[in-house]
N, C-alpha and C positions, 0 to 999 in steps of 0.2 A: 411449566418452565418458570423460574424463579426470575424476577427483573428487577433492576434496581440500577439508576443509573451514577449512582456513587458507590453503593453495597456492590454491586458485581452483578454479572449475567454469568448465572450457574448452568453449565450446559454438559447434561448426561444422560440419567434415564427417563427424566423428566422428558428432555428432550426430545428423546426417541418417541415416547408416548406419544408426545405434542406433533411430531412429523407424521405417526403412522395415522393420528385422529385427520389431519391435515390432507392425507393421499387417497382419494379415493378407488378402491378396487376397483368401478366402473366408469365407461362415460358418462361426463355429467355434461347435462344442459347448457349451453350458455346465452340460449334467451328463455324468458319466462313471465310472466303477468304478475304485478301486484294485487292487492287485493280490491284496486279500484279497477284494474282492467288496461292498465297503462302497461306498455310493454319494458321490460327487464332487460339489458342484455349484460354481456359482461365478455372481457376481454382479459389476456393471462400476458405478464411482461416479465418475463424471466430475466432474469438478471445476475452478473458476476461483476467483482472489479479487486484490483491489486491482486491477479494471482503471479505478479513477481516470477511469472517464469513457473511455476509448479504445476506439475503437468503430474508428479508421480504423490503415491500415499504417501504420508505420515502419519508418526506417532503422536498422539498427544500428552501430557503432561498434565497434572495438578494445580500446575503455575503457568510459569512462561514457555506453552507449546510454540508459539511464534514472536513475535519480535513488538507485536503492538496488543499482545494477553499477556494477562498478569501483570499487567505495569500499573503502580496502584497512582503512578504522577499520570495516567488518564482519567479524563471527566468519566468516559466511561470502563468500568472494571470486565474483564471479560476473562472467565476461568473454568477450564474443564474439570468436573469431577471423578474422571477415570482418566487413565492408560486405554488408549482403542486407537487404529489405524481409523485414517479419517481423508476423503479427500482423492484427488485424481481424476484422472479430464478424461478416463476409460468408465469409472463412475458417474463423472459429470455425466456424459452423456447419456449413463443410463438411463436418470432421474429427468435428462432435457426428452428423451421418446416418451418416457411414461407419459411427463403432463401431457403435451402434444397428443399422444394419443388418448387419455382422458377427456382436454377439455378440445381437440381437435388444433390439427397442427394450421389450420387456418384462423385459428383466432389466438393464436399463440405467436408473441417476438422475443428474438431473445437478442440482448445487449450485453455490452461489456463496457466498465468503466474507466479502462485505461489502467498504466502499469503491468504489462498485460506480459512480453515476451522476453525481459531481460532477467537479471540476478537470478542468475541458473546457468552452470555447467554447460550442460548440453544448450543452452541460449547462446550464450559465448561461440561453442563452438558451431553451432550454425547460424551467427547472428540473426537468431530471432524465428528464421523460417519455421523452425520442427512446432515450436505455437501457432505458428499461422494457419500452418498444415494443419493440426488439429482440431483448430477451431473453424477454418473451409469443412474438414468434414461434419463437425455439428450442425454445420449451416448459421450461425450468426446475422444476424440482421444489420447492427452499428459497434461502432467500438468508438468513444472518446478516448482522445490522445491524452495521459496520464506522463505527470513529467520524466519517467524513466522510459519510454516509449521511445527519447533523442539519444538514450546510452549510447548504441553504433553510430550516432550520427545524424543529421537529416537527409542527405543523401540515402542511408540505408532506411531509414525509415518510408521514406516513397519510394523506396522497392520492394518492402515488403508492403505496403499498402498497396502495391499494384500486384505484387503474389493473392494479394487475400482477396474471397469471392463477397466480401463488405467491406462497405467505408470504414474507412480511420476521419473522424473528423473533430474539426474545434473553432468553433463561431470567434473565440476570443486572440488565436493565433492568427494573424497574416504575413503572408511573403511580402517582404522588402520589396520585392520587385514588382507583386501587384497589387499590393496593397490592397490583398485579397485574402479572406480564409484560406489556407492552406487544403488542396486537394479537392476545393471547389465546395457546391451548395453546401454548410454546415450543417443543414437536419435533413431528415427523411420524412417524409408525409405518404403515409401506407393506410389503406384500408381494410378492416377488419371487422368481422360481424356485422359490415353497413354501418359501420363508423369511422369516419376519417381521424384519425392519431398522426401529429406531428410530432416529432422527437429529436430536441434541438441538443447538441453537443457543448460541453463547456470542458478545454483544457485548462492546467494551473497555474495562476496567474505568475507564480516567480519561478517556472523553472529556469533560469536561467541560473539561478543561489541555489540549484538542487544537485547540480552537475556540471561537466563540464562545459564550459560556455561557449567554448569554441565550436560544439555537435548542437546549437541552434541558433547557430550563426546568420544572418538573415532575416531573419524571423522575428517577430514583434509579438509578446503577452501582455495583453491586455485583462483588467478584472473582470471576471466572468458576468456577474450581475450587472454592471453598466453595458454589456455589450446584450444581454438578455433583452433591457428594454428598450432595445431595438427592433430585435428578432420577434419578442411574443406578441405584440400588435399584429404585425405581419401573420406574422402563424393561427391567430385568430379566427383571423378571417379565410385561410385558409383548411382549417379542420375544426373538426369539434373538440378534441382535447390537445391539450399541447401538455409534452412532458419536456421538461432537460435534463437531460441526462452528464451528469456533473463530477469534476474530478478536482473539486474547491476544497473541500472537508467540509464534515458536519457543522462546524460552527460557522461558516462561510454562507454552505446552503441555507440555514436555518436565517441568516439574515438576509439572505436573498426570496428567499418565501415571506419574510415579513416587508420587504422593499418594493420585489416588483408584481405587480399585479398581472392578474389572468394566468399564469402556470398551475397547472392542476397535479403536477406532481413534479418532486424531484427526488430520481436517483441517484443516489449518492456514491463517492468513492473515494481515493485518499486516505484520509484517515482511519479504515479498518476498523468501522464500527458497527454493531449488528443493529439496526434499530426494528424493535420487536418489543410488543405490537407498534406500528406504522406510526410517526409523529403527524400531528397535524397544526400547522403556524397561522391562523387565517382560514383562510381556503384553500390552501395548499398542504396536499400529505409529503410527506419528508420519509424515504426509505434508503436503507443499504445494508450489504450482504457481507460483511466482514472481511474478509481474504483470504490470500495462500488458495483458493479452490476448496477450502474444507462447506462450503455454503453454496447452494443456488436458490437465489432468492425468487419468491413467485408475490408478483405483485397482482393482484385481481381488481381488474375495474368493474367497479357495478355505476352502470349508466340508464339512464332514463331521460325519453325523449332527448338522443343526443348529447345529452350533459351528464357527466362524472356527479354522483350522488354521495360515492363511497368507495373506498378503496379494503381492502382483505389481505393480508400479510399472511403468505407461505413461507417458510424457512423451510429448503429441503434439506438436512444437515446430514451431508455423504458419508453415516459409518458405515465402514466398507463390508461390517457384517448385519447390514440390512439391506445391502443393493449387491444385484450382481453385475459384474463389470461388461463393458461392451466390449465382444469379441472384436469387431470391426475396429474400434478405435484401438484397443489394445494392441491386435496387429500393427496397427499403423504406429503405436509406440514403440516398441517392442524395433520395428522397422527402421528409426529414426535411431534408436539407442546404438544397436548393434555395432557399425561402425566404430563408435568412440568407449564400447562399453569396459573395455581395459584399463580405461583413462578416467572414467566416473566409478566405479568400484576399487579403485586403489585404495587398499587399507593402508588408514595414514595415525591413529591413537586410538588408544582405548581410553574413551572416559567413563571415570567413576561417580560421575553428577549431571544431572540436568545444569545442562550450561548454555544459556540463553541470552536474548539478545534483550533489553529493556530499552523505551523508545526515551520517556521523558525523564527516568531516575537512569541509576549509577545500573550499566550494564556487564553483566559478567562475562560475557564474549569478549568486551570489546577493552573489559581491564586486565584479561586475559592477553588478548595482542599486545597491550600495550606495555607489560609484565616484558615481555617477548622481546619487543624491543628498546626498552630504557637498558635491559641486560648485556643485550651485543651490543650495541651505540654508547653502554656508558652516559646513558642522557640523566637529566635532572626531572623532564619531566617527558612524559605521550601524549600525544593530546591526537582521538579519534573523533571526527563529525557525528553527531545524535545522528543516524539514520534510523527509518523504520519498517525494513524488511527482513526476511531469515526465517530460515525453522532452530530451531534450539537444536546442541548435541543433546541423543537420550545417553542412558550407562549404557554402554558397550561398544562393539566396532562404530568406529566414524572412516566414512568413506570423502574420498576425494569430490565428489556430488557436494556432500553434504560440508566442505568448509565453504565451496564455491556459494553454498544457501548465502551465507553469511559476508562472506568477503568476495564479492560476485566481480569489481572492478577492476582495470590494470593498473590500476595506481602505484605509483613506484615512492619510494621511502627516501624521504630527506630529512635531513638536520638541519636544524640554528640555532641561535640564540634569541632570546627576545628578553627584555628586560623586565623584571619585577611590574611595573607599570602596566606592560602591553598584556602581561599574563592577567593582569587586575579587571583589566578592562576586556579581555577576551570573555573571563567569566562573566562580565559584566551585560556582555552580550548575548551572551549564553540565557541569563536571569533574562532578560527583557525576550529573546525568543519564545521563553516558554510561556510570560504572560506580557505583551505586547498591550499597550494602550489601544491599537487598533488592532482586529483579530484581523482584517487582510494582510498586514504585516508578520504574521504568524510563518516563520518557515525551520524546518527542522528539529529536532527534539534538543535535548541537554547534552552537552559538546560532552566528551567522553574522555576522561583524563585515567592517567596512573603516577603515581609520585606525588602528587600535589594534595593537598588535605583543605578543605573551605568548607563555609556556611551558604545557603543562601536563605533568603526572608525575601518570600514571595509577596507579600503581605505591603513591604515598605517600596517608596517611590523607586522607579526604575532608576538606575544609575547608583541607586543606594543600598542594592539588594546583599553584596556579597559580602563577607565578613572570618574572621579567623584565617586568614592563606597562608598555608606553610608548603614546603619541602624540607625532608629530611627533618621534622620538628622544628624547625625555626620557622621564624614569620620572615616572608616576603619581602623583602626590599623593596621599594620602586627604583631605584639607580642599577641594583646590580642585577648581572645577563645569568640569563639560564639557559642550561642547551633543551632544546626540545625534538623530541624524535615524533614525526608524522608523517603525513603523505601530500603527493604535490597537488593533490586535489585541494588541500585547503591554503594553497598560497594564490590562491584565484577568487579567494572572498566566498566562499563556498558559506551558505546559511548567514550571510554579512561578518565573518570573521573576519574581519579588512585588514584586523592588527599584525596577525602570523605571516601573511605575506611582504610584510614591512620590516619583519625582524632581521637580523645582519650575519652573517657568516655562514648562508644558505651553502647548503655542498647534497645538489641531487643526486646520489649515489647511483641510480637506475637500477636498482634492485626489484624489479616487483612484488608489492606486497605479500599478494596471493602465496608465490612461490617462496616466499620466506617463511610465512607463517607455515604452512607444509611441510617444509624440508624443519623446522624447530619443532613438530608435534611427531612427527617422526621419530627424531633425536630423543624427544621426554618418552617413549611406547606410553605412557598413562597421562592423562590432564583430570586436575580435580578444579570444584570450585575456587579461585583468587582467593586466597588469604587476607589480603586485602582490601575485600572490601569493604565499605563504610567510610570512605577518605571524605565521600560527600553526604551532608545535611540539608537537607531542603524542608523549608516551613513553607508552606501553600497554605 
């Protein structure tokens, strides 16, 4: 496998190679003697995070098969070298019995990093449950609460935590009311192989700037790592290894491994980065398994005399023509579908492009919608939230499932106006998003426009970043108003945009987006790549 974490992570037949050297045909050992007589053991932590609701295959792409590959505004680059279906929680599971039954399902946990049940179709219409379902049958051990985990709400959320046969938990979240982690003790402390392993939970510190703020209502986020050095003394002395299991992003953990002392591993999630082979900050190893489900990460402890010596990175990376699907769990998909499956295969366009979602540069999905709507609203400009999830359209039928990947929310479409100025400083926050003097301040990719044409310079002091702003070829004004077509998600400060919900001649249509952009891809039978794109320049 090919790594490089600016040059890209090239993943194909390298890779396969790399998974089949990685799987062993047999059971393998997992205690054994060094060569002084000291005994070996080793433990298997299997791991997933951000599968955003993907429970079913997809295709891959050359570029952007999902929403946070092929983006080249990521520190790290992630790109498929073929077309191959990849992924599914009927596959999942295949590759969760093999380890278990190679390295023994007793010394085998498997985790999830949160982001787990929503942005999906069939999510929506069973808020959440048909994920939970699936993952009670794999057997799951922890899941951290991942900030799209509150989409239905917090009420719906501790109902499906009470559906699910594992914790949802987050040492960094407490209820208002007890001023308590939410859902009670924040880690698990389980033994295995004759080793006690705690495994402490960290949710994200701002979702509240991820969504809507109303669905974690009560609830307090606090920064993961200041609440760790709390927990990991405690947990110390309670087990031999302590893991947390984290939904901060990579550059958040990676300062949290240099910060707080005594964790011996952190699993990573959020951010949708494969890290292979295993990072290590200190003393502490830094892992994570990418997304969507296309990955199950196998994290191997090798320990001696009770202490973590070394860690060993599996990638099991699910092409669906190397694994055969689990009958059981497919049943049980298969079972969950049927009801709505009229409503999730509704052919809605043929596209003639891979059209995908880009987290931190200029995304074609989403100048696509916004093409969409400056057309019927007659606006000046669209301005869509950086988010980062989705599977890409491939060429050919696109199903009702598959806009839901993409545009998973109820968000309903309004207009205003906002003046030359607020649009200045919109971008302006946008540029400081993407590189923020503190990386805890870090929330949401590059705001997503159509109409508008800007520079930015990564490079120069925050506040100073953006440069050349036009619509319709002229430069910007600051006095004069522009109408802008968006959603009412971003008039609640969504990513710190504070300035769009200050603009003036607000008129909430109640359109839902979803159902607009559908019933408009319908109307066109074909979508190709935005003609437009390139409005935006970005120096990093």
């Amino acid at each position: 496998m090919k790594l490089s974490r600016k040059l890209g992570v090239h993943l194909g037949m390298a890779t396969l190679m790399f998974v089949g050297a990685c799987t062993n045909q047999n059971p393998t050992s997992t205690t054994a003697s060094d060569m002084s007589g000291n005994q070996q053991k080793s433990i298997s932590i299997l791991h997933t995070n951000d599968m955003h609701g993907t429970y079913m295959p997809f295709l891959t792409t050359r570029d952007n098969a999902t929403a946070q590959t092929g983006d080249a505004g990521r520190d790290t680059l992630i790109t498929f070298d073929k077309a191959a279906k990849i992924g599914g929680f009927a596959y999942l599971a295949s590759a969760v019995k093999k380890v278990r039954k190679e390295k023994g399902a007793e010394n085998v946990l498997l985790v999830d990093g949160g982001d787990t049940f929503s942005d999906d179709q069939l999510g929506n219409l069973t808020k959440g449950e048909a994920m939970i379902r699936f993952m009670n049958a794999v057997n799951y051990d922890l899941m951290a609460l991942g900030n799209h985990d509150f989409d239905y709400g917090f009420p719906r959320t501790r109902e499906l935590e009470e559906m699910a046969t594992f914790p949802f938990r987050a040492a960094n979240i407490t209820d208002d009311n007890t001023q308590q982690p939410i859902f009670g003790e924040p880690y698990i402390i389980t033994e295995k192989n004759g080793v006690k392993v705690a495994i402490l939970a960290l949710g994200y510190r701002n979702t509240p700037k991820t969504g809507n703020p109303d669905n974690v209502k009560g609830l307090s986020f606090k920064v993961g790592q200041d609440v760790a050095k709390t927990y990991v003394p405690e947990l110390r002395k309670k087990a031999d290894i302590v893991v947390v299991l984290s939904h901060e992003g990579t550059a958040v953990d990676y300062k949290m491994a240099r910060e707080v002392e005594g964790i011996d591993l952190i699993i990573g999630a959020h951010s949708h980065d494969i890290l292979e082979p295993r990072k290590k900050i200190g003393q502490t190893f830094v892992v994570q398994a990418m997304s969507d489900g296309a990955v199950l990460g196998e994290t191997e402890l090798i320990i001696k005399d009770q202490k973590l010596t070394d860690v060993k990175t599996h990638h099991h990376w699910l092409w669906n023509n190397q694994l055969q699907p689990d009958a059981e769990i497919q049943a049980l998909i298969d079972q969950q579908r049927t009801p709505h499956l009229a409503q999730l295969q509704e052919l809605v366009v043929e596209s003639e492009a891979v059209i995908g979602r880009q987290y931190k540069s200029e995304s074609p999905f989403d100048k696509l919608v916004g093409n969409l709507l400056l057309k019927e609203f007659k606006g000046d400009v669209a301005i869509m939230p950086g988010v980062g999830y989705g599977i890409s359209f491939k060429p050919g039928p696109v199903t009702s499932e598959e806009v839901y990947k993409l545009l998973p929310h109820p968000s309903k479409i309004v207009t205003l106006t906002m003046t030359g100025k607020q649009l200045k400083s919109t971008l302006e926050q946008a540029a400081k998003n993407l590189k923020p003097e503190n990386k805890l301040e870090a929330v949401g990719g590059l705001i997503q426009t159509a109409g508008i044409r800007y520079q930015i310079d990564l490079t120069k002091p925050i506040g100073e970043r953006v440069s050349n702003v036009q619509i319709k070829s002229q430069p910007v004004k600051d006095a004069q108003n522009y109408k802008v077509v968006t959603h009412n998600g971003l008039l609640t400060g969504l990513h710190n945009f504070n300035e769009i919900g200050k603009g003036q001649n607000i008129i909430k249509t109640g359109k839902p987006l979803t159902d607009f952009i559908i019933q408009k891809l319908k109307e066109m039978k074909t979508v190709a790549m935005p003609d437009n794109m390139g409005e935006v320049a970005i120096k990093r």
